[in-house]
C-alpha positions as CSV (number, residue, x, y, z in Angstrom):
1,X,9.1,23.1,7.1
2,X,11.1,23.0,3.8
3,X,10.5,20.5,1.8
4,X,14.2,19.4,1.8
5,X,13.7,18.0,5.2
6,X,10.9,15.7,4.7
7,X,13.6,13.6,2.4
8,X,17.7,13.3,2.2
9,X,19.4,15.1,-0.1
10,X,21.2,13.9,-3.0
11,X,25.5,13.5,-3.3
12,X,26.2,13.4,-6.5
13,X,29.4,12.1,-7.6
14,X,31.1,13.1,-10.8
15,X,33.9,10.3,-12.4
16,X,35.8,10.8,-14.8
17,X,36.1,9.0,-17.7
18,X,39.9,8.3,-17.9
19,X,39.4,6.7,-14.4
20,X,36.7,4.6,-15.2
21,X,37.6,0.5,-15.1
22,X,36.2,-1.7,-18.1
23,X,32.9,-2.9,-17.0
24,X,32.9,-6.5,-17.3
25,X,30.8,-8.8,-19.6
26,X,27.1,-8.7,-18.5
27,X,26.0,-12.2,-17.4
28,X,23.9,-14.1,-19.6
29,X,20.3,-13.5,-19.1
30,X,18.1,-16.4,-17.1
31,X,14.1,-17.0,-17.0
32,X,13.1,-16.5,-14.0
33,X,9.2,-16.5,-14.3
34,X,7.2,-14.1,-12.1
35,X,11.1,-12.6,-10.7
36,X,10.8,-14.3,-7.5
37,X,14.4,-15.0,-7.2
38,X,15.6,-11.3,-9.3
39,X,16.8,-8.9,-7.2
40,X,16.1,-5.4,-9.0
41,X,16.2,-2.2,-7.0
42,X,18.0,-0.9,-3.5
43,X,16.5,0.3,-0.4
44,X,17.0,1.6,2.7
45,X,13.4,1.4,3.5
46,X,11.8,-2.1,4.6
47,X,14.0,-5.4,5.1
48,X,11.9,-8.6,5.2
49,X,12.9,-12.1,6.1
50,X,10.1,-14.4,5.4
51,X,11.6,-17.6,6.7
52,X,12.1,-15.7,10.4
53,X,8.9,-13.8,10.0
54,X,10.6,-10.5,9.8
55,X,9.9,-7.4,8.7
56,X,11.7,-4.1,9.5
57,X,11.4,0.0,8.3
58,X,14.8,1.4,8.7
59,X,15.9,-1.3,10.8
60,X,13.6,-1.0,13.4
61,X,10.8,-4.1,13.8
62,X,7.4,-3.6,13.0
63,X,6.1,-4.9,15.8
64,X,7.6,-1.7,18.1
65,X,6.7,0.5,15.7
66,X,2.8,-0.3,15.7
67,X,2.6,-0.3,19.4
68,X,4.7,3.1,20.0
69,X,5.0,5.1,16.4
70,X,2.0,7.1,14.7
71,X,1.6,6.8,10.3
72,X,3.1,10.6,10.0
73,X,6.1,9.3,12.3
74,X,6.3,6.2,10.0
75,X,6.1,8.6,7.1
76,X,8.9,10.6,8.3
77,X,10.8,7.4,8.8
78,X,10.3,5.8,5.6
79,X,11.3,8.9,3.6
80,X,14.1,10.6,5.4
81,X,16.0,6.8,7.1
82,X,16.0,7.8,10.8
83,X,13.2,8.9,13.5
84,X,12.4,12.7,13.6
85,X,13.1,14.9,16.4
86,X,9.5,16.7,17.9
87,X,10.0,19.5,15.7
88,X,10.8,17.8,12.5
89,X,7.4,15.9,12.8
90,X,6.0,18.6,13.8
91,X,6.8,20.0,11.0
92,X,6.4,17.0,8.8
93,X,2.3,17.5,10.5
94,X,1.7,20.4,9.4
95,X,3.1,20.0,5.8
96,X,0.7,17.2,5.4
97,X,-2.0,18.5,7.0
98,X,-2.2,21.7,4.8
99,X,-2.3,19.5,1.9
100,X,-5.5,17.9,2.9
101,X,-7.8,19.8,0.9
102,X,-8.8,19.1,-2.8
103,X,-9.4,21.2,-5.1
104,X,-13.5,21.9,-6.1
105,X,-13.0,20.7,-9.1
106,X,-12.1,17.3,-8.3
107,X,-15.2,17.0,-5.4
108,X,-17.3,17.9,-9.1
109,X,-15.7,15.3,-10.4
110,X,-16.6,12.8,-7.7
111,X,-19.8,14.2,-7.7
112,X,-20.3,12.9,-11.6
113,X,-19.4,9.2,-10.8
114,X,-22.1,6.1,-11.1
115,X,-23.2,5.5,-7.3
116,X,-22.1,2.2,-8.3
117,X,-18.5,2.2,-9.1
118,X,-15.8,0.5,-8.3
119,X,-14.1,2.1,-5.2
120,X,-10.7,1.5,-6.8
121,X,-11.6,2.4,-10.2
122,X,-12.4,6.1,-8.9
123,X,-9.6,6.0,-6.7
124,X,-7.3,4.9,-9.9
125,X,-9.1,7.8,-11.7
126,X,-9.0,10.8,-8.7
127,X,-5.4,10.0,-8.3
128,X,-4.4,10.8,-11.9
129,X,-7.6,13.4,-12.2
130,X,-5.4,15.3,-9.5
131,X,-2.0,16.0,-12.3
132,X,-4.4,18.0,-13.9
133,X,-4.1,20.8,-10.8
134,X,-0.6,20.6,-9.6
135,X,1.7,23.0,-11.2
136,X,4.3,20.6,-10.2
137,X,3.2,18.0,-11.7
138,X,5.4,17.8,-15.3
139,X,7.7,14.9,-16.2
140,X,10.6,13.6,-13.3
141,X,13.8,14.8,-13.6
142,X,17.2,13.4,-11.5
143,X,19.1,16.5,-10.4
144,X,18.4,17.9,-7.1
145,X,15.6,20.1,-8.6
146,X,13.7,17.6,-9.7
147,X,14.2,15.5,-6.8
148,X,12.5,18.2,-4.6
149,X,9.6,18.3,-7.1
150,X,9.3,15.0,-6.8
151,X,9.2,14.9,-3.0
152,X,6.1,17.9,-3.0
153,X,4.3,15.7,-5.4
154,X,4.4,12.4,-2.6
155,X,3.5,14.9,0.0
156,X,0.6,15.9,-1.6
157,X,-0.1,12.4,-2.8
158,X,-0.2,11.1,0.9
159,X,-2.4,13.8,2.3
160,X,-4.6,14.1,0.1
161,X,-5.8,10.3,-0.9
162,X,-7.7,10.0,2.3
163,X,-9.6,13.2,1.4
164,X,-10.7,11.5,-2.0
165,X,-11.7,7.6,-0.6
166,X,-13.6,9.3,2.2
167,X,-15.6,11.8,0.0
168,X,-16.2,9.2,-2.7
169,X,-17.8,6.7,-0.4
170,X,-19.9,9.8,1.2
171,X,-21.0,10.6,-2.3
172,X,-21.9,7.1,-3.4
173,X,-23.9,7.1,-0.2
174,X,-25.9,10.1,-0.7
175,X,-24.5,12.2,2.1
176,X,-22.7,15.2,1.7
177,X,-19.1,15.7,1.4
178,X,-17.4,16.4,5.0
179,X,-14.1,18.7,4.2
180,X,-10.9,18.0,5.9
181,X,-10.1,19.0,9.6
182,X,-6.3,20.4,9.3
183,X,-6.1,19.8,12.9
184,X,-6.2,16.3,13.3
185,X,-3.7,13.9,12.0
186,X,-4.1,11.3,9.3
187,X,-6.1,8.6,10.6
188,X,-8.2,10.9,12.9
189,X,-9.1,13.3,9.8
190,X,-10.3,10.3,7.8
191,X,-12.8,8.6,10.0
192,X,-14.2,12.3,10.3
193,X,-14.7,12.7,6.8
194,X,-16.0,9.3,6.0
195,X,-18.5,9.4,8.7
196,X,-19.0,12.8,9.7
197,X,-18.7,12.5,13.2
198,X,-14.8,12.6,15.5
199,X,-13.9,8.8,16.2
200,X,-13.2,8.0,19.6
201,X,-9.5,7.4,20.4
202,X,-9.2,3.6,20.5
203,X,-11.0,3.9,16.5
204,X,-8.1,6.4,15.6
205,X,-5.6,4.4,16.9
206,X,-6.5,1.6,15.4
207,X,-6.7,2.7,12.1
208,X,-3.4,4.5,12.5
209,X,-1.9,0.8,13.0
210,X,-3.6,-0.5,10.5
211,X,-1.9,2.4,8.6
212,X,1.8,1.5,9.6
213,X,1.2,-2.2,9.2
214,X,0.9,-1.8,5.7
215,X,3.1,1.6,4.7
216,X,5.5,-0.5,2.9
217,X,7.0,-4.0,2.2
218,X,9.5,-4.3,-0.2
219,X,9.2,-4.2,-4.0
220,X,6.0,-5.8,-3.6
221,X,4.2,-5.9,-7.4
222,X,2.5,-2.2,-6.7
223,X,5.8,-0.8,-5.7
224,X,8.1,-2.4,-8.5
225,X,4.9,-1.2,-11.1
226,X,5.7,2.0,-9.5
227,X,9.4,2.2,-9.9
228,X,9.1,0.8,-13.4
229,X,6.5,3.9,-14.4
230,X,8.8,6.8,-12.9
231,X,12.1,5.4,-14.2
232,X,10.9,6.5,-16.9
233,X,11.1,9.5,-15.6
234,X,6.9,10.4,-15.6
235,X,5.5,12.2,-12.7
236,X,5.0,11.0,-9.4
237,X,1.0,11.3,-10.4
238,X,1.5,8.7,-13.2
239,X,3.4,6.6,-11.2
240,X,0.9,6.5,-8.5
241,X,-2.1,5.9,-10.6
242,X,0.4,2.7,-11.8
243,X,0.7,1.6,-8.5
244,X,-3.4,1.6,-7.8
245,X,-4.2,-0.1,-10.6
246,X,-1.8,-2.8,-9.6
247,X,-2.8,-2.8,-5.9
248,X,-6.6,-3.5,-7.7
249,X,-6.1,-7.0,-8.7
250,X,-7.5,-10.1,-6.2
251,X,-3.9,-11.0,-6.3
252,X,-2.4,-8.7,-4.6
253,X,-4.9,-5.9,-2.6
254,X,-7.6,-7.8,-3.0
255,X,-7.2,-10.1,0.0
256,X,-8.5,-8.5,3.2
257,X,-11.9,-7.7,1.3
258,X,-12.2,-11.4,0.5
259,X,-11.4,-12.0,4.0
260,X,-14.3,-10.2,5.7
261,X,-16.9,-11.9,2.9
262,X,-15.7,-15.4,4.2
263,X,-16.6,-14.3,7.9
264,X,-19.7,-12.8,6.3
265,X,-20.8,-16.2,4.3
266,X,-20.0,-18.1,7.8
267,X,-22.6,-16.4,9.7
268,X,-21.5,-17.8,13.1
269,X,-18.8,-19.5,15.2
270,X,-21.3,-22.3,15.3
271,X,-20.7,-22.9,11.4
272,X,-16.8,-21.9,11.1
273,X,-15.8,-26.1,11.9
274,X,-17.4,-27.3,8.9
275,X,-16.8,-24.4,6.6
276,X,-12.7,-24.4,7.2
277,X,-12.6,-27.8,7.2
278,X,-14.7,-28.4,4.2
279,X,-12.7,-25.9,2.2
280,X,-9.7,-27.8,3.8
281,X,-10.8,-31.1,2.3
282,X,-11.6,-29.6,-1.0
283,X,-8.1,-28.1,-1.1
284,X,-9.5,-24.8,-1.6
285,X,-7.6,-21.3,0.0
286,X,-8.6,-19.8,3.4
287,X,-7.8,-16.2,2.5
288,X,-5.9,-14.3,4.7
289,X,-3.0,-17.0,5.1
290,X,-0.6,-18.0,3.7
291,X,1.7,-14.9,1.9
292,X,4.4,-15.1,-1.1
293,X,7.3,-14.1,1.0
294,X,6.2,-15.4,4.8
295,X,6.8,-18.9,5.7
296,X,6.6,-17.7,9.4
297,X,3.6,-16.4,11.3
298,X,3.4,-12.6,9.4
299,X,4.9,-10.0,11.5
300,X,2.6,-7.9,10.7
301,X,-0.4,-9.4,12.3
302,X,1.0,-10.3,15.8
303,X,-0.3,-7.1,17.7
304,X,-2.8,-6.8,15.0
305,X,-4.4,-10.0,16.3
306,X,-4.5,-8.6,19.6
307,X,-5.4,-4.8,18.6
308,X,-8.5,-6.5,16.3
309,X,-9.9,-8.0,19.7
310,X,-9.7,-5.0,21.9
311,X,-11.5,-3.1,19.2
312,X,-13.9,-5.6,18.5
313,X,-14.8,-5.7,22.2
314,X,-15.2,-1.9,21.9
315,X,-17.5,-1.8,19.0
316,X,-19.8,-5.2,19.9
317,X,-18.0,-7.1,17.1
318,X,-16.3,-9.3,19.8
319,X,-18.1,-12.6,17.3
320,X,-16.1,-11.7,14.3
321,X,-12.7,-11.8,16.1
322,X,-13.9,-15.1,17.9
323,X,-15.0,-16.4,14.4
324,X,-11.5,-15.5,13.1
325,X,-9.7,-16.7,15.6
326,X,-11.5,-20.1,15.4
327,X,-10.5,-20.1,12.0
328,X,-7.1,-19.3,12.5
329,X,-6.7,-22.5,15.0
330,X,-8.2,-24.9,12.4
331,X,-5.9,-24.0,9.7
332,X,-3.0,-23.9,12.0
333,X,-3.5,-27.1,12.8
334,X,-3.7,-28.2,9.4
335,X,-1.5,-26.7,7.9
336,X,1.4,-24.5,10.0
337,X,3.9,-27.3,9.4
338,X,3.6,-26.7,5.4
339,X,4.4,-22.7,6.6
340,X,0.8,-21.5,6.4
341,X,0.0,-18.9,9.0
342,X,-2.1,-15.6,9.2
343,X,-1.3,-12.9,7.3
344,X,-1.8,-8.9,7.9
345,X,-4.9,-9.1,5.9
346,X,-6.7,-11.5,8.2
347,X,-7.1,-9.3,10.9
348,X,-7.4,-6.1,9.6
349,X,-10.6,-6.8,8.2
350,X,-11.9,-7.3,11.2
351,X,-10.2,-4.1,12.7
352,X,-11.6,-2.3,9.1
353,X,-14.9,-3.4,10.2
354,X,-15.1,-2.4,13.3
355,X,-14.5,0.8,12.5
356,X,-17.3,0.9,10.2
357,X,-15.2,0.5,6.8
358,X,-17.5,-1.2,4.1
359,X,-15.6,-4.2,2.9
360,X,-15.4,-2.5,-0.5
361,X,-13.3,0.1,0.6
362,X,-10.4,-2.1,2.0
363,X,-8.4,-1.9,-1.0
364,X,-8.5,1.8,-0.7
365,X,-7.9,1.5,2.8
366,X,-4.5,-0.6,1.6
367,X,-3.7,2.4,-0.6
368,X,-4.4,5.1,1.7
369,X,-1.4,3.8,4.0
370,X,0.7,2.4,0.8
371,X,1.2,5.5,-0.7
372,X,3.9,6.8,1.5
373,X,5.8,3.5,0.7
374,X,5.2,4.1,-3.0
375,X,6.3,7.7,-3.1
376,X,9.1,6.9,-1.2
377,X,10.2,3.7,-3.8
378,X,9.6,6.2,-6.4
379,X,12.0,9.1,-4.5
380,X,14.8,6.4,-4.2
381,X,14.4,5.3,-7.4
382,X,15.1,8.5,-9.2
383,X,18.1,9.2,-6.6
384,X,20.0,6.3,-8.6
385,X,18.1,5.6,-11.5
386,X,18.3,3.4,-14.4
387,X,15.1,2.2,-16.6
388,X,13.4,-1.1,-15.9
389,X,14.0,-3.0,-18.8
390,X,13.7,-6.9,-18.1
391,X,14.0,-9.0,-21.1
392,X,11.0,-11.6,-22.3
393,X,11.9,-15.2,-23.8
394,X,10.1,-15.9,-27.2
395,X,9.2,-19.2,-27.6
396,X,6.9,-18.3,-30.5
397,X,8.1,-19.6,-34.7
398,X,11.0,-18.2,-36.6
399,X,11.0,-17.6,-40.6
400,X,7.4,-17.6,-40.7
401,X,5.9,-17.6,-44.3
402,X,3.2,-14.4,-45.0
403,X,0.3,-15.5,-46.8
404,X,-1.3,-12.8,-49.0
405,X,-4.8,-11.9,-48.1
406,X,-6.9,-14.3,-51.1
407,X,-4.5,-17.3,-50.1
408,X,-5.5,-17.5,-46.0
């Protein structure tokens, strides 16, 4: 499979300056703290609408695609604006799946890192660490060539993240590193390298939604850091080791891991009453609702909710999806008339745990799946580019007086 056909090509079209209209006056900047109401990039991948608790990839609702698509047919959707044929996934398959391996040099490097660290500061750091052996990897470019270049880059990027998150955690736990099975797909290949052993089908497949739940969703803060980093025209590596460190923060990829230590700190369904509704009283948050953009119940989580009980059931976690559920009818009816409801994060901790992710991992989990959605922001971005140059309001003094160094 060419690399052309994982992603559209680009129409350019030339105009000439003696046709070109005046442009008219640029509109007078506004504040608009945090750019919630800002619109600042296209795309023809995800569509949300949070009032309606909608959200779509290429038109088609997330809800079908998580009980019918797979992550590399979400992939293929995300980055080319239409559904593959059989042979153009499998095509799209096999181009990711001999891109699994890393090169020995970066499981060294892995090998080097404190037992102790952060899972997301050594997936920040194997990201960029993996520039350093991609011939590919020099600054972007927008003509067709560099296009292309930047399209092997996000190939590579997506097949080969699960590789480093699954080696890591094997390495911080003192077992040794399990290589990638180029036979398997995506979510398969993972749980075989993080726990050495082939999940059953119902774990694949639940990871695998997990994975197309959270492939994209908008210019989300990860995704705009990564536009804003490659319309500068870096690399796709830069751009990617961005959109980690944003993805980091409690704010924003945080959520699901605080999530499964509030089920943790419960203890039991027998406890859940007066926890929820003590933290309701206090005013404090019940992470995993409430979301930025949904006012509606999160599309996301709908068969989630009901994929995190089947595989709960399998694995004898059925208490943690009763104790979330319990949870979830509490602060429903507290608080679904103000627009709070359950977001994706709620539920795929429980599905994470279940399929024996430690609850420090699902950030990287989060990234594992958001890459293809980053790489594809980044592709579009350089199709039509234009830097990312907002403007900041002072509101410091004017005509300030220096003061030489004996007179402060």
């Amino acid at each position: 499979m060419s690399v052309a056909q994982i992603q559209p090509q680009v129409t350019i079209t030339t105009v000439s300056p003696t046709t070109m209209s005046t442009p008219a006056a640029p509109a007078a900047p506004f504040y608009d703290k945090g750019l919630a109401n800002t619109v600042a990039a296209d795309t023809q991948m995800s569509f949300i609408d949070g009032g309606k608790g909608v959200l779509e990839y290429v038109g088609i609702d997330i809800d079908t695609l998580a009980r019918n698509s797979t992550y590399e047919e979400t992939v293929y959707l995300l980055w080319n604006r239409k559904l593959p044929t059989k042979a153009e996934l499998d095509a799209l398959k096999s181009a990711l799946q001999a891109e699994y391996e890393i090169p020995d040099a970066i499981y060294d490097m892995i090998k080097s890192f404190p037992k102790d660290a952060v899972p997301m500061h050594a997936l920040r750091t194997l990201v960029s660490a993996l520039a350093l052996h991609d011939k590919d990897a020099e600054s972007s470019e927008t003509n067709p060539a560099g296009i292309e270049r930047a399209k092997r880059q996000s190939l590579r990027l997506v097949a080969k993240t699960p590789t480093l998150i699954a080696n890591f955690d094997r390495h911080r736990s003192g077992k040794a590193f399990v290589r990638p099975d180029k036979s398997m797909d995506i979510a398969t290949n993972f749980l075989w390298m993080l726990n050495g052993e082939k999940p059953t089908d119902a774990m694949a497949k639940g990871l695998d939604i997990c994975l197309i739940l959270h492939a994209d969703h908008g210019l989300n803060a990860s995704t705009f850091a990564a536009r804003v980093t490659i319309a500068t025209l870096s690399d796709m590596y830069s751009a990617m080791t961005t959109a980690v460190g944003t993805l980091k923060g409690p704010l924003h990829g945080g959520a699901n891991e605080e999530v499964m230590i509030m089920l943790d700190e419960i203890g039991s369904i027998e406890k859940v009453d007066d926890y929820v509704k003590g933290k309701l009283e206090r005013k404090e948050l019940i992470m995993g609702f409430g979301h930025r953009v949904y006012k509606a119940y999160d599309p996301r989580a709908t068969y989630l909710k009901t994929f995190a009980k089947q595989i709960a059931t399998d694995t004898g976690n059925l208490r943690l999806f009763e104790m979330s559920q319990r949870i979830e009818g509490i602060v429903l009816a507290a608080k679904a008339d103000k627009g709070i409801f359950p977001n994706v994060d709620f539920y795929s901790a429980t599905t994470y745990h279940c399929l024996g992710i430690k609850t420090d991992l699902f950030t990287c989990m989060f990234a594992l799946s958001r890459m293809s959605g980053w790489c594809g922001h980044c592709i579009e971005q350089l199709m039509d580019n234009r830097l990312i140059r907002p403007q900041a309001k002072y509101n410091g003094p004017h005509a300030a007086t220096y003061a030489p160094m004996a007179q402060r």
